[in-house]
N, C-alpha and C positions, 0 to 999 in steps of 0.2 A: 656805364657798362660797355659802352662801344670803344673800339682799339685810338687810344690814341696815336699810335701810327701804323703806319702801312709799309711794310718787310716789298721791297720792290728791289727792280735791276735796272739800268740804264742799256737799251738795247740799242739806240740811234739818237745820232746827234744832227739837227738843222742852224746851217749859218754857225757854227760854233758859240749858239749861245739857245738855242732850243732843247731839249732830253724828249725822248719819246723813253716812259716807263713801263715795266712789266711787273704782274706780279703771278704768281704760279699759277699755270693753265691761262691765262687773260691780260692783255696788255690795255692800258688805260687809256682813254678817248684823248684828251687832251695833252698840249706839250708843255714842258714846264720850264721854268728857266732856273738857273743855280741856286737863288736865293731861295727857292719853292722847298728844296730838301736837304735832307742831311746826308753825308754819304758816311760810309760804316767801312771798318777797316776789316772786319770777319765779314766773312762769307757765307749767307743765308741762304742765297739763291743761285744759280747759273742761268746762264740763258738758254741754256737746254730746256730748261725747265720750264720754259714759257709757251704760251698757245697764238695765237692769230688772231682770235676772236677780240674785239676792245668793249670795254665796259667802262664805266665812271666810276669814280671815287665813290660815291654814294650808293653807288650798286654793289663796289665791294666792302662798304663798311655794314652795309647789309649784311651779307653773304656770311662774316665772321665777327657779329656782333651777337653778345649774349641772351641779348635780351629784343632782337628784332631790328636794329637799325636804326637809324638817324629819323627824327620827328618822331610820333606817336598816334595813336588812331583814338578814335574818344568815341564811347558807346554815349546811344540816346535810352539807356535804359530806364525803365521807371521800378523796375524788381530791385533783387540784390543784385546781380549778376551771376546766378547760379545756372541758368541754362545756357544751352546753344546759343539764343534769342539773342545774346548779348555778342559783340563785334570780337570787342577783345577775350571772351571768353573761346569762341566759337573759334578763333586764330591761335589759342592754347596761351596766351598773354596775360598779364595781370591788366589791371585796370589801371589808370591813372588819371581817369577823369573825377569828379567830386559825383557823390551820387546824388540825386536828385529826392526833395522831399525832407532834405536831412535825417536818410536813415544810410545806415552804413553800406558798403559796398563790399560781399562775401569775395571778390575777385581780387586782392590788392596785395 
């Protein structure tokens, strides 16, 4: 459920072989080098459209992932996972750890 790509812009080039990218409102911490991306012949983005602020790749696959982001969090519940009590209930997430006890897990 997370993007497999990331809608960016090429705002600055180092030594003509570095890209510094953008994506809307956030430009990306790292520099990439050509083979890193693909370039697109339509126009998604401007550089108007970009911010100052730098972020990482995992912070924006975060940001516009459906289901919360890259990795996963794993409750230590010992219930269903019907209350707060539980991590991923309590973050509004489903479950995807295995429940403990082998009885089912109401969050999944």
């Amino acid at each position: 459920m997370d993007p497999r790509s990331i809608i960016a812009v090429i705002t600055d080039t180092e030594d003509e072989e570095f890209y510094e990218l953008a994506i809307k409102l956030d430009k990306l911490k790292a520099l990439y080098t050509r083979n890193q991306f693909t370039s697109c012949k339509e126009i998604f983005l401007s550089i108007e459209e970009v911010g100052t602020e730098e972020i990482s790749v995992c912070e924006v696959v975060n940001k516009v992932s459906l289901v919360g982001g890259q990795g996963f969090r794993k409750c230590n519940c010992s219930k269903k996972c019907t209350t707060k009590i539980c991590l991923c209930k309590s973050a509004n997430l489903l479950c995807n750890s295995k429940y403990y006890n082998s009885q089912p897990c109401c969050n999944k």
